[in-house]
C-alpha positions in Angstrom: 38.1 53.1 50.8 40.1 54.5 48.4 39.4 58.4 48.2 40.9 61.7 46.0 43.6 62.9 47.9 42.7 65.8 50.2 43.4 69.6 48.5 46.2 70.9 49.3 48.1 67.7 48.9 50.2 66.0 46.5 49.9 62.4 45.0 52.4 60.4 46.9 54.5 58.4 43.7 57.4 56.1 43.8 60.2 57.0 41.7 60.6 54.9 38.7 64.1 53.6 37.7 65.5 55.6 35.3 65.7 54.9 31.2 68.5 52.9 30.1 70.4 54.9 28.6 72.6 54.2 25.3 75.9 54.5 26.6 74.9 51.8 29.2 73.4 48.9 27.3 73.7 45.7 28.3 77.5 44.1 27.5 75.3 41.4 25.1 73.5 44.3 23.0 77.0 46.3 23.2 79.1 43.1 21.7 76.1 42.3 19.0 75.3 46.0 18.4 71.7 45.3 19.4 69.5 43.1 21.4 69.9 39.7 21.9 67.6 37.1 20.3 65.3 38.8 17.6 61.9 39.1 18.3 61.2 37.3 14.9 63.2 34.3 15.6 61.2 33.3 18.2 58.0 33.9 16.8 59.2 31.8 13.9 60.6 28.8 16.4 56.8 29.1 18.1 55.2 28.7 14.9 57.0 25.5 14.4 56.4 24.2 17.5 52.6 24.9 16.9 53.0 23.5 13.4 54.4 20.2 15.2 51.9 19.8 18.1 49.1 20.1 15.6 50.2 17.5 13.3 50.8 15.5 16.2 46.9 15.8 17.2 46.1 15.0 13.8 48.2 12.2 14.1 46.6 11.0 17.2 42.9 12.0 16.6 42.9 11.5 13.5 41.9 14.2 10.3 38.4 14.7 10.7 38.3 16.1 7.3 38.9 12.2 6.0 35.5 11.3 4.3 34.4 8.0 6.6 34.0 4.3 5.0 30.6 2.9 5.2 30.3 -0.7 5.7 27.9 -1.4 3.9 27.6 -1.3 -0.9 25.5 0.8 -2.8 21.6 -1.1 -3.9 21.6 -1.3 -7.5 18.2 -2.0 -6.7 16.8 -2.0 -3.3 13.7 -3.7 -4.3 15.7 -6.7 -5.6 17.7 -6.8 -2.4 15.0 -6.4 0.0 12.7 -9.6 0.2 10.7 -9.3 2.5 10.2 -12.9 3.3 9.0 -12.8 6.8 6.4 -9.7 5.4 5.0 -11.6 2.6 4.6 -14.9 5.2 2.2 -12.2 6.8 0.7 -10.5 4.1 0.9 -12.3 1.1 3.6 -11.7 -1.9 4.7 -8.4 -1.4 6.8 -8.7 -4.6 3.3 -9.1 -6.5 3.1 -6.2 -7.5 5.6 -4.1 -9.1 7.7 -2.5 -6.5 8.5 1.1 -6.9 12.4 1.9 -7.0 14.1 5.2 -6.1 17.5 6.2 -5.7 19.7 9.1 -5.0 23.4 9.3 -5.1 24.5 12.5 -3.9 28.3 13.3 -2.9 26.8 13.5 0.8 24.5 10.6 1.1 23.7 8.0 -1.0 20.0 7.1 -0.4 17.7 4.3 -2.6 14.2 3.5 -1.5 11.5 0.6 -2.3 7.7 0.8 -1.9 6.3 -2.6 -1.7 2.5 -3.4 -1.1 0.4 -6.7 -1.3 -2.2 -7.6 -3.9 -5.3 -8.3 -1.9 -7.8 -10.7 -2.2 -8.7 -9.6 -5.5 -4.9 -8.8 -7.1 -6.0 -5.2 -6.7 -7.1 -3.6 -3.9 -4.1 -3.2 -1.4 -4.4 -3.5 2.0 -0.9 -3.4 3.8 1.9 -1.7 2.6 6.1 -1.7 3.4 8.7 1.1 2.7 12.6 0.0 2.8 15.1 2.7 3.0 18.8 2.7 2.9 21.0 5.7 3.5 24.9 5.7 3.4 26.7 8.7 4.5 29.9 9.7 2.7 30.7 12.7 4.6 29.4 12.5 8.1 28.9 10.3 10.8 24.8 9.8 10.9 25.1 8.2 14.4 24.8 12.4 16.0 21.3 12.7 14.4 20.1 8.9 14.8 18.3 9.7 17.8 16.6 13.1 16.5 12.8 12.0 16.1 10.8 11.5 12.9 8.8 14.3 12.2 5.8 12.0 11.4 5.9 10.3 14.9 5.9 13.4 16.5 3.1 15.0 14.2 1.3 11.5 14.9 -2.1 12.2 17.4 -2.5 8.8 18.4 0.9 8.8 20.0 3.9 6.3 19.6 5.5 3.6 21.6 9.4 3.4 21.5 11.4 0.4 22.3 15.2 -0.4 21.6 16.2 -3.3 20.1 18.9 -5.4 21.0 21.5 -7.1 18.8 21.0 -5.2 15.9 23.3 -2.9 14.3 24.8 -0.3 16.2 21.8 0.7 17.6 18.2 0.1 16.8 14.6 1.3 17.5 11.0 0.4 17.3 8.7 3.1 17.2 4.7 1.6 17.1 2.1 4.2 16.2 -0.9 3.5 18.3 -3.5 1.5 17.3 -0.8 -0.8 16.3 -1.1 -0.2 12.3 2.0 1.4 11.4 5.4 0.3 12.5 9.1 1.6 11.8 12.4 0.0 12.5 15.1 2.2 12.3 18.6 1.2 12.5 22.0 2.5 12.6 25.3 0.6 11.6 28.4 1.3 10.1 28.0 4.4 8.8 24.4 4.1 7.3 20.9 4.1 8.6 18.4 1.6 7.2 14.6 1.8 7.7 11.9 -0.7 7.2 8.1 0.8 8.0 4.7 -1.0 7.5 1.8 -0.1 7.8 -2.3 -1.7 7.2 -5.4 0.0 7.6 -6.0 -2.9 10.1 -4.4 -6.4 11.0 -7.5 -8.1 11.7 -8.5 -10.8 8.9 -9.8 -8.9 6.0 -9.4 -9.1 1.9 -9.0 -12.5 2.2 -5.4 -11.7 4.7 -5.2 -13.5 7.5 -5.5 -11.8 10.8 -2.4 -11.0 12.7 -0.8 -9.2 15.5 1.8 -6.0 16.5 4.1 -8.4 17.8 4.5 -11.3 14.8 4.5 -8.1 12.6 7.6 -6.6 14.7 9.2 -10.0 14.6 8.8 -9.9 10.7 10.3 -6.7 10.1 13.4 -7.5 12.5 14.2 -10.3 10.4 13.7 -8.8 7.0 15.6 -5.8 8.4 18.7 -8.8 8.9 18.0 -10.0 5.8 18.4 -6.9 4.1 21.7 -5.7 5.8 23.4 -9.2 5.2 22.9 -8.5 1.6 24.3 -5.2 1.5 27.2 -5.9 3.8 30.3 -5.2 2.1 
């Protein structure tokens, strides 16, 4: 343990080596009259050393400050690039009625949007309804966030069934709300995220629609969600 020393005794020291003094410098500081390499010099040769291994990295990593390219064009109008084919074979015409358009280019994201719904029986009660979304990011790479969940599947009571699917995009995903009613395929590729959703109050017959089933109405939006990215592939 290490302790005070005892009283009446001294702390034992080594003796230091003495100062240089100025009549003995060092024959280099004597011949330049003063030290040898400045101090400054070789802070400025490490600077550009730094300065070259980091443009090197950015060489090699690439500038992440370089705005990304989306593979995919801008919807003039996404309710005139989205069909909806293999919907409509289920539901009727979704094109019926008018669509309802929205877009938003903003220097981060451009997004456009198209609510489509059939006509019912009558040509005015609706009965099953389809959103299309399309988001390209400028900016950022979505593919961090594509697995974050939807707020409205999580807020959903019923619970949700999630399922991958293969061979399309990037990556893509299935979520199926229960009771079977409301679907959404999200998917992620080349820089954007597209995302078809429908939903019925019910896919029995009714309104004069033919009945139907989760799995012809997954298969539907799959292949409209094809469709759709085919036509806005650059």
């Amino acid at each position: 343990m290490i302790t005070d020393p005892e009283l009446g005794e001294e702390w034992q020291t080594e003796a230091l080596e003495p100062a240089r003094s100025a009549d003995r410098a060092p024959a280099r500081e004597r011949a330049t009259g003063g030290p040898g390499p400045r101090s400054w010099l070789w802070a400025l040769g490490g600077a550009v050393v730094a300065s070259a291994v980091w443009g090197g990295g950015l060489y090699a990593f690439g500038d992440s400050t370089v705005d990304p390219e989306t593979s995919y064009r801008a919807s003039k109008n996404l309710c005139q690039d989205f069909k909806a084919r293999a919907l409509s074979g289920i539901t009727g015409d979704m094109h019926k009625k008018k669509p309802v358009n929205l877009e938003s280019d903003h220097p981060a994201v451009y997004a456009a949007r198209c609510g489509l719904e059939n006509a019912g029986k009558d040509g005015m009660a609706p009965d099953f309804d389809v959103v299309a979304h399309v988001a390209l990011h400028k900016k950022t790479d979505p593919s961090a966030e594509f697995d974050a969940p939807d707020l409205r599947t999580i807020a959903y009571a019923g619970g949700v069934r999630t399922a991958a699917v293969p061979d399309l995009g990037e990556r893509a995903v299935m979520n199926v709300m229960s009771g079977d009613t409301w679907l959404i395929l999200k998917v992620l590729d080349g820089g954007a995220v597209f995302t078809v959703e429908a939903g019925a109050s019910t896919f029995a017959e009714t309104n004069g629609r033919p009945a139907t089933d989760v799995d012809a109405v997954q298969a539907a939006l799959i292949e409209d969600m094809r469709e759709l990215m085919s036509a806005l592939k650059k």
